[in-house]
N, CA, C and O atoms as a GROMACS GRO file, in nm:
protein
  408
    1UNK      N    1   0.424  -3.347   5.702
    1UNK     CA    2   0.552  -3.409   5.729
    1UNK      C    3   0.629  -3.333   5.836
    1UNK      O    4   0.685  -3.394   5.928
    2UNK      N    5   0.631  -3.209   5.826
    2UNK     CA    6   0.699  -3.132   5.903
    2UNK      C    7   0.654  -3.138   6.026
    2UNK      O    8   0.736  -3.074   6.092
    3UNK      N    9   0.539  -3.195   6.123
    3UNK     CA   10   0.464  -3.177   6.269
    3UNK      C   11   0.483  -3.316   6.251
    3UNK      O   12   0.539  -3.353   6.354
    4UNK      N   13   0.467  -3.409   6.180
    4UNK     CA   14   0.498  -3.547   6.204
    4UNK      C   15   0.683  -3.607   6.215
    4UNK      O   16   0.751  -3.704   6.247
    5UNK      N   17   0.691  -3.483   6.168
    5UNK     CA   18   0.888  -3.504   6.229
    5UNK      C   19   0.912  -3.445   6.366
    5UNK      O   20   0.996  -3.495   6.441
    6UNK      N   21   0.796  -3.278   6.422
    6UNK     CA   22   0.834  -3.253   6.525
    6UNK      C   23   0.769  -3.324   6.593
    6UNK      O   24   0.793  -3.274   6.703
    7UNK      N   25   0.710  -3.396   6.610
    7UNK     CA   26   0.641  -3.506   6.711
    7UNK      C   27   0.731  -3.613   6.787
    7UNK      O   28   0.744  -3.636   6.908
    8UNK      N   29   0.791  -3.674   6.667
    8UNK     CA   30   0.871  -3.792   6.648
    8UNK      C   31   1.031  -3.711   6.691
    8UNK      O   32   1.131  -3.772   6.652
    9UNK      N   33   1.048  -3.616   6.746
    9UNK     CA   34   1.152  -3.543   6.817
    9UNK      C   35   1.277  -3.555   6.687
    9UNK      O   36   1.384  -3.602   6.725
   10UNK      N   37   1.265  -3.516   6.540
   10UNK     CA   38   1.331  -3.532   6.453
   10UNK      C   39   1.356  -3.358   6.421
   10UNK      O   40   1.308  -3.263   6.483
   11UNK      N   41   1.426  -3.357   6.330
   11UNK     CA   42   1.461  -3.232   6.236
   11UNK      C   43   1.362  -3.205   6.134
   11UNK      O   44   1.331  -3.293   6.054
   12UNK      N   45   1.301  -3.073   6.130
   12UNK     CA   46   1.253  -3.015   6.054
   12UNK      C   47   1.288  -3.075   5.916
   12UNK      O   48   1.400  -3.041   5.878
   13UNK      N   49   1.216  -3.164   5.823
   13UNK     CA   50   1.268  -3.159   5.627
   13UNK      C   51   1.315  -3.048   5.560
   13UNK      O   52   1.234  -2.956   5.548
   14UNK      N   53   1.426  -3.032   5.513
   14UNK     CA   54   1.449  -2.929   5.434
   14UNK      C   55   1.377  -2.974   5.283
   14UNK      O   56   1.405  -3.080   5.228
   15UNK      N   57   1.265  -2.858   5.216
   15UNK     CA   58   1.225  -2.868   5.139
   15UNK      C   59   1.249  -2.790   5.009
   15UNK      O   60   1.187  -2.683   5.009
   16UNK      N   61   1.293  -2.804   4.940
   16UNK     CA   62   1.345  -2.736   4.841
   16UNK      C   63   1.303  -2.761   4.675
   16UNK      O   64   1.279  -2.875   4.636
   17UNK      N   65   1.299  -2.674   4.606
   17UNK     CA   66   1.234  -2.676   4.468
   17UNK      C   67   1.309  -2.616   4.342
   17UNK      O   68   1.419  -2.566   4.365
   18UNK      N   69   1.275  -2.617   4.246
   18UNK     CA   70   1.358  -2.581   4.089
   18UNK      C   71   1.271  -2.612   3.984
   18UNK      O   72   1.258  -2.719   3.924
   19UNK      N   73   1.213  -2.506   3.970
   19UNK     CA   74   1.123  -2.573   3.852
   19UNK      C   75   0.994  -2.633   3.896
   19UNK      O   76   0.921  -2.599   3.989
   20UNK      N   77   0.983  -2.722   3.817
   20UNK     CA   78   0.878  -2.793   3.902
   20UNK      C   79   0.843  -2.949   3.952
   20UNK      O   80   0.750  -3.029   3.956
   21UNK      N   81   1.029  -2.930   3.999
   21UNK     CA   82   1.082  -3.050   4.066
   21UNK      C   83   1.109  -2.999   4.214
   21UNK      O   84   1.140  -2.883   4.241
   22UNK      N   85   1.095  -3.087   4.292
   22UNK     CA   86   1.133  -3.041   4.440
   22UNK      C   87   1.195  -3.159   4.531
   22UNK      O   88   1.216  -3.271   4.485
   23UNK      N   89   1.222  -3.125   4.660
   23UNK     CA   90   1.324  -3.222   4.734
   23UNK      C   91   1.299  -3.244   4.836
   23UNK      O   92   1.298  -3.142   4.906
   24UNK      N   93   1.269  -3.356   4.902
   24UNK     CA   94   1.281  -3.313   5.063
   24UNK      C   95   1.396  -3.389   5.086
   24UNK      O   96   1.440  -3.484   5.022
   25UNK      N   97   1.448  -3.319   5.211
   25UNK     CA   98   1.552  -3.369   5.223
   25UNK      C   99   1.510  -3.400   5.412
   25UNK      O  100   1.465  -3.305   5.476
   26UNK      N  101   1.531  -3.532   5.480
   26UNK     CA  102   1.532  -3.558   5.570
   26UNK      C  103   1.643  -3.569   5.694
   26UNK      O  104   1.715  -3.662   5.658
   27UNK      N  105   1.676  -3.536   5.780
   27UNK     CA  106   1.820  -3.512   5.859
   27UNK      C  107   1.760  -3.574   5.960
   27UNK      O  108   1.641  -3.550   5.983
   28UNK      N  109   1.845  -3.684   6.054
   28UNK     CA  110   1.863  -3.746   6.144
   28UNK      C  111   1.934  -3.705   6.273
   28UNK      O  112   1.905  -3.754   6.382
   29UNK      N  113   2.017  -3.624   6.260
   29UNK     CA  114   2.094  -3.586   6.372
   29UNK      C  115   2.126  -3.393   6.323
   29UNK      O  116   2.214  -3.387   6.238
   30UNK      N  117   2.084  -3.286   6.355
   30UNK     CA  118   2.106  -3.211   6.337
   30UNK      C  119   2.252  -3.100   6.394
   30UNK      O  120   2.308  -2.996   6.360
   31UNK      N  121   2.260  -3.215   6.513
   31UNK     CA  122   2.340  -3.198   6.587
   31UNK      C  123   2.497  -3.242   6.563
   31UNK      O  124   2.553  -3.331   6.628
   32UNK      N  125   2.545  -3.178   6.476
   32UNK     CA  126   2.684  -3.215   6.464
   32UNK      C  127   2.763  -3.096   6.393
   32UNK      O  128   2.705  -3.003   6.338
   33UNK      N  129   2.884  -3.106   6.399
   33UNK     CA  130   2.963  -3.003   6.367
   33UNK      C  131   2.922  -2.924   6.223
   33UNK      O  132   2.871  -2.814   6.205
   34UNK      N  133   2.959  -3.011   6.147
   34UNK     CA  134   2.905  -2.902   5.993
   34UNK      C  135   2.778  -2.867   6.014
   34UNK      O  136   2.773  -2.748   5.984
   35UNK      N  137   2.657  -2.908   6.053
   35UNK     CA  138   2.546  -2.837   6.036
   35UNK      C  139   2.556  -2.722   6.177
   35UNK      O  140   2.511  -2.612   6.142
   36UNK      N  141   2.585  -2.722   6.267
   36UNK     CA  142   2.630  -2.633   6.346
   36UNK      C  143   2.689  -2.504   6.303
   36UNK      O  144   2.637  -2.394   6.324
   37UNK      N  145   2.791  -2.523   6.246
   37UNK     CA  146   2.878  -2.429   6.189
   37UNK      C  147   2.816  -2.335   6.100
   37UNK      O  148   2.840  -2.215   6.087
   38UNK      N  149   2.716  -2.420   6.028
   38UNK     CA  150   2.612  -2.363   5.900
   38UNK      C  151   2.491  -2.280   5.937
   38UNK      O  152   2.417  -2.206   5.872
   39UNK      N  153   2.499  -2.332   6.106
   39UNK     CA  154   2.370  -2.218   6.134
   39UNK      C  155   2.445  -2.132   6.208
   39UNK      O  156   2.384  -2.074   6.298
   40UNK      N  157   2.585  -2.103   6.191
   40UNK     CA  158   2.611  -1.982   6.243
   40UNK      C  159   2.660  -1.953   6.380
   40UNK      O  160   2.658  -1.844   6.436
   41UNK      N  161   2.706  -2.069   6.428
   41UNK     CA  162   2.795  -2.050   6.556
   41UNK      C  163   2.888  -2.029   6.594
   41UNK      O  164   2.972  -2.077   6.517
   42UNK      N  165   2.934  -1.979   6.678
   42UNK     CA  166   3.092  -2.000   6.692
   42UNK      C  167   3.155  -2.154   6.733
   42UNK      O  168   3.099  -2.260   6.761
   43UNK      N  169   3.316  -2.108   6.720
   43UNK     CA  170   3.384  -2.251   6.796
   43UNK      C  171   3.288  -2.285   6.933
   43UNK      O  172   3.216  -2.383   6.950
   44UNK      N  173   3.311  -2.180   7.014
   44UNK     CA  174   3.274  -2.173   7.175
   44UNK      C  175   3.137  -2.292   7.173
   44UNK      O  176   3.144  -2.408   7.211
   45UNK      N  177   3.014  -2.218   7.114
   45UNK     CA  178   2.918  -2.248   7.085
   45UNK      C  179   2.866  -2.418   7.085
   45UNK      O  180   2.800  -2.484   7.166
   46UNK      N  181   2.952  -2.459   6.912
   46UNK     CA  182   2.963  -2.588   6.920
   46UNK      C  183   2.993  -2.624   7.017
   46UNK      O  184   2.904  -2.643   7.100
   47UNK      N  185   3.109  -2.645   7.044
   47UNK     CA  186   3.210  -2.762   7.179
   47UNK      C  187   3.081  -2.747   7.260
   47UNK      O  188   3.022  -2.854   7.278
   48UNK      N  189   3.032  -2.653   7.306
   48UNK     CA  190   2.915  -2.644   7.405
   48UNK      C  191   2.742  -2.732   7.382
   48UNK      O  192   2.660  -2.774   7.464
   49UNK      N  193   2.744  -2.729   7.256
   49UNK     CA  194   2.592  -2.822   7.189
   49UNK      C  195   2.659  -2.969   7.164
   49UNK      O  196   2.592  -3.063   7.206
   50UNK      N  197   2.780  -2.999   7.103
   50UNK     CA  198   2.833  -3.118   7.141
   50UNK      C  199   2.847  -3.201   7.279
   50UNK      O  200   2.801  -3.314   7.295
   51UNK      N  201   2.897  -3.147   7.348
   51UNK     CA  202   2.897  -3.163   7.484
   51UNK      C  203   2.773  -3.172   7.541
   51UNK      O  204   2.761  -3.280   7.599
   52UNK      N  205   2.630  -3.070   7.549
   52UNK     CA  206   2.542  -3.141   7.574
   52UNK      C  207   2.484  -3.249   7.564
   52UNK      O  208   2.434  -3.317   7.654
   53UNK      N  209   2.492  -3.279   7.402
   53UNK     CA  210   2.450  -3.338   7.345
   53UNK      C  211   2.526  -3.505   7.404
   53UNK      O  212   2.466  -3.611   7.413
   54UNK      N  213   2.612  -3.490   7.423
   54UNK     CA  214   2.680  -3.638   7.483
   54UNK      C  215   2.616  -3.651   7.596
   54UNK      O  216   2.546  -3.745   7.634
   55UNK      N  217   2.653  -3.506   7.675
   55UNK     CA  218   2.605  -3.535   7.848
   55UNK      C  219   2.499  -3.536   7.942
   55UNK      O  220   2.488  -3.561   8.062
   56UNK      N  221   2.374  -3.475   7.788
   56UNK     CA  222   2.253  -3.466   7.871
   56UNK      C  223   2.204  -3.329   7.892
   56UNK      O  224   2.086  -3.297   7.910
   57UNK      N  225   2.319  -3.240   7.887
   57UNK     CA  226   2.323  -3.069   7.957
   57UNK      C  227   2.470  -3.050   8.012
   57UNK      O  228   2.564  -3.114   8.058
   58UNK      N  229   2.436  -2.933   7.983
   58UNK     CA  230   2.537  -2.854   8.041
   58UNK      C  231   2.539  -2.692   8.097
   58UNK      O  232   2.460  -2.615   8.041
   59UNK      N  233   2.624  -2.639   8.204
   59UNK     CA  234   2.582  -2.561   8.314
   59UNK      C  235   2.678  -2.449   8.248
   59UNK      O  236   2.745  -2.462   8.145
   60UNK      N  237   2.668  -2.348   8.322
   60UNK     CA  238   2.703  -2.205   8.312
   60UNK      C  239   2.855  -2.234   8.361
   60UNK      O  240   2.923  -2.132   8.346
   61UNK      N  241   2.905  -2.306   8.397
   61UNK     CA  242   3.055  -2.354   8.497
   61UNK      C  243   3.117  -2.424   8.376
   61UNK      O  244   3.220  -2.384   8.322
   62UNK      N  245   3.040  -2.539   8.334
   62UNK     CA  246   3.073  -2.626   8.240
   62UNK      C  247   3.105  -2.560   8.077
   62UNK      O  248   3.158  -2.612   7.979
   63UNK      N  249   3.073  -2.485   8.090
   63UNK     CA  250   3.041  -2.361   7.943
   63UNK      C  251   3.237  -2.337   7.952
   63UNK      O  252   3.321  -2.388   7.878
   64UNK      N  253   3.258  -2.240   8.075
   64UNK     CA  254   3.351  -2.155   8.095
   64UNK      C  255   3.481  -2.268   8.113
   64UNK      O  256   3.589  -2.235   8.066
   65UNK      N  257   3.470  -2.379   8.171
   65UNK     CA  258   3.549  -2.478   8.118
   65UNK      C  259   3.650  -2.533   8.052
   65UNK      O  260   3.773  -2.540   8.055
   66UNK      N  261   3.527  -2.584   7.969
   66UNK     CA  262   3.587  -2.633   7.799
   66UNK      C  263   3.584  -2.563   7.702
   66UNK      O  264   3.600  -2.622   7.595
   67UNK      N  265   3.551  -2.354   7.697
   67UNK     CA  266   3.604  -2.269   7.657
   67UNK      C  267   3.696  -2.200   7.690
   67UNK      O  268   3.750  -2.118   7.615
   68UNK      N  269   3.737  -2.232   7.846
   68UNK     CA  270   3.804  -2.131   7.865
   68UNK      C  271   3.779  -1.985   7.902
   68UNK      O  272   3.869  -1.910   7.939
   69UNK      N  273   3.639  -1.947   7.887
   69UNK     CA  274   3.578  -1.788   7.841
   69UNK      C  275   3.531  -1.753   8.008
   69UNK      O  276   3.536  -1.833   8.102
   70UNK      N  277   3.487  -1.611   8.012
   70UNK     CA  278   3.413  -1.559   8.137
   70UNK      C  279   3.309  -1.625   8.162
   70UNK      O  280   3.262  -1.718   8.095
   71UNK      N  281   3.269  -1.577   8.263
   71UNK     CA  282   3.136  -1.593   8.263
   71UNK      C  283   2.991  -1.536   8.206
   71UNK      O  284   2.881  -1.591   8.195
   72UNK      N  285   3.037  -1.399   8.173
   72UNK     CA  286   2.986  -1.336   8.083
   72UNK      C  287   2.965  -1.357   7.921
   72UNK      O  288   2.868  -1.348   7.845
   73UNK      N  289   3.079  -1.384   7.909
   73UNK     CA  290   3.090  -1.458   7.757
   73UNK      C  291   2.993  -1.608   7.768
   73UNK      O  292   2.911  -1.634   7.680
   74UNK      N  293   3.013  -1.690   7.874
   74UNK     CA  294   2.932  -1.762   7.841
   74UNK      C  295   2.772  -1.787   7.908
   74UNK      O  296   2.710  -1.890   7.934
   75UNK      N  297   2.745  -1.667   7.920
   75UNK     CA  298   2.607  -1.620   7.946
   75UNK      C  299   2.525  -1.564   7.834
   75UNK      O  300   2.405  -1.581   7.810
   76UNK      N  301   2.614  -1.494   7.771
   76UNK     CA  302   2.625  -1.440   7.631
   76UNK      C  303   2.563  -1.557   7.524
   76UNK      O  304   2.442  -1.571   7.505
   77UNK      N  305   2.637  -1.617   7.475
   77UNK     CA  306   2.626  -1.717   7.413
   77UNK      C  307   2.553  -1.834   7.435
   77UNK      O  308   2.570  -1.928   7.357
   78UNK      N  309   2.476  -1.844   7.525
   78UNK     CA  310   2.362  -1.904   7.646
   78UNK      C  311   2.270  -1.835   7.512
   78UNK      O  312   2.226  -1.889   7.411
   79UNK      N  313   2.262  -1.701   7.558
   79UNK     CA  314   2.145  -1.670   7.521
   79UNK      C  315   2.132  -1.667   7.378
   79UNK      O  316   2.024  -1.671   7.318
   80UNK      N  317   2.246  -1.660   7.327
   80UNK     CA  318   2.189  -1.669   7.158
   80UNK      C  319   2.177  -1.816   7.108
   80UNK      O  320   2.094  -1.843   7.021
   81UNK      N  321   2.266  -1.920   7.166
   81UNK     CA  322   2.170  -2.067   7.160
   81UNK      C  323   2.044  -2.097   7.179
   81UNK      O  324   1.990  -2.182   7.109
   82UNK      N  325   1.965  -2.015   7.297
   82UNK     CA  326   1.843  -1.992   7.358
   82UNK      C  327   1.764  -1.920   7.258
   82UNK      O  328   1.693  -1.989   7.185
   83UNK      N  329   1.764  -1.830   7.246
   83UNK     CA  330   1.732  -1.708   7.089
   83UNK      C  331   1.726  -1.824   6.962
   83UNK      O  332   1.610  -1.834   6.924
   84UNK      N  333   1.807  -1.904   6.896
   84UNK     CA  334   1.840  -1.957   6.818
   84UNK      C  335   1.751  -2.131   6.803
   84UNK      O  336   1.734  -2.197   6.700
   85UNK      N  337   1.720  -2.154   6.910
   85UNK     CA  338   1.616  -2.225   6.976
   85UNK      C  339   1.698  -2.363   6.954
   85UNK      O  340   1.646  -2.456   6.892
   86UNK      N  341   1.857  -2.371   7.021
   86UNK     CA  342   1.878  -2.499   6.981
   86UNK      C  343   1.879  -2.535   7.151
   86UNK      O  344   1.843  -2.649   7.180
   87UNK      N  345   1.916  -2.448   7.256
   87UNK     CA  346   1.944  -2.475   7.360
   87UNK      C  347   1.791  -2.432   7.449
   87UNK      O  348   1.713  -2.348   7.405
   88UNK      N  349   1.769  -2.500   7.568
   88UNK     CA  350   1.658  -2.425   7.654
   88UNK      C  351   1.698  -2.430   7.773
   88UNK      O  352   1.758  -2.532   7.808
   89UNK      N  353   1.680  -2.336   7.855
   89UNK     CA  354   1.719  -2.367   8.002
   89UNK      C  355   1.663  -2.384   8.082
   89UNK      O  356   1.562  -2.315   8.095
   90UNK      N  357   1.688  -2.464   8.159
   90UNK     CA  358   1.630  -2.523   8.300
   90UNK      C  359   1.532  -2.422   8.393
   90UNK      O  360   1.568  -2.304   8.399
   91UNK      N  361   1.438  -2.453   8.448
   91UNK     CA  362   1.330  -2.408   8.557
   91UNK      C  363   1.461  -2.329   8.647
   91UNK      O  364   1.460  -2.213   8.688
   92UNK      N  365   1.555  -2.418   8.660
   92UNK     CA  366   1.632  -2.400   8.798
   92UNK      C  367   1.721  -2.253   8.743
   92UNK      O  368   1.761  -2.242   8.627
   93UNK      N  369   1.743  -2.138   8.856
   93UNK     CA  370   1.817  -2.037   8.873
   93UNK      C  371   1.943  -2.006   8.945
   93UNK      O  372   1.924  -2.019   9.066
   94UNK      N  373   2.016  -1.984   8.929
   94UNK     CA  374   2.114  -1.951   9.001
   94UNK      C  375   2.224  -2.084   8.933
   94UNK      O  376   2.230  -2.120   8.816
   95UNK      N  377   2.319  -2.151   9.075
   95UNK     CA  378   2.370  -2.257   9.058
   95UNK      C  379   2.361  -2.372   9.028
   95UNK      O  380   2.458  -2.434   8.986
   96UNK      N  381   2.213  -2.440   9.045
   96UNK     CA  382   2.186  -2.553   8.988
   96UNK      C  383   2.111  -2.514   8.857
   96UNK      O  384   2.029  -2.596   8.817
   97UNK      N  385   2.131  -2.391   8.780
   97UNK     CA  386   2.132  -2.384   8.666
   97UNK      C  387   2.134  -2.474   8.527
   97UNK      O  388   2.246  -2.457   8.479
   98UNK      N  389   2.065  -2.555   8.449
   98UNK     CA  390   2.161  -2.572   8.332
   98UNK      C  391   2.113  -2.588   8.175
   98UNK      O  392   1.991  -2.593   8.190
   99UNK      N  393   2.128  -2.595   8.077
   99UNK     CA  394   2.075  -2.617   7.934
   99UNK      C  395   2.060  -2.748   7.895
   99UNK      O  396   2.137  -2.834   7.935
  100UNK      N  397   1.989  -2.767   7.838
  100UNK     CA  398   1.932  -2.891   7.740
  100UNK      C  399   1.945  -2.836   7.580
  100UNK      O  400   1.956  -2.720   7.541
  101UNK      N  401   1.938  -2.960   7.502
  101UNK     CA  402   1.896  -2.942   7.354
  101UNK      C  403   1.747  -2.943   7.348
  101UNK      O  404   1.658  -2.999   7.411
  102UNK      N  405   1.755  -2.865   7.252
  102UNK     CA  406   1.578  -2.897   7.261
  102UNK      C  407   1.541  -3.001   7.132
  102UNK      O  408   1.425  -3.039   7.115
   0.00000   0.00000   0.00000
């Protein structure tokens, strides 16, 4: 189930057990605020996976933005989306830079 969800570009089943009853639980959109929050992001973070998520991607310019933050800060936080494997970044370096969801 689990390679036949990553195929089908879905969310991992959360599988869960008690006894010797168990659950799967199936998720459709992983991408939204409470489950965000639950894996541990910041504000910054979200607004930033939301926003992809509407626009397709979003750039190192676009980050600093609609946070407000450095550029450092949001290089920072690049990389632990990246680390975290919700974000991947583009072939491209420098200015035409930008992230996807994966």
């Amino acid at each position: 189930m689990t390679e036949q969800c990553k195929k089908a570009g879905l969310p991992v089943p959360i599988i869960t057990n008690e006894g010797s009853d168990f659950w799967i639980t199936f998720k459709r959109d992983i991408y939204n605020q409470d489950d965000l929050v639950r894996l541990g992001l910041n504000e910054r973070q979200v607004k930033a996976v939301l926003y992809a998520k509407e626009k397709g991607k979003i750039t190192n310019k676009e980050y600093q933005e609609i946070n407000g933050c450095s550029r450092n800060t949001a290089s920072s936080d690049f990389a632990d989306l990246v680390n975290k494997a919700i974000l991947h970044g583009s072939d491209v370096k420098g200015a035409g830079a930008y992230y996807q969801l994966n």
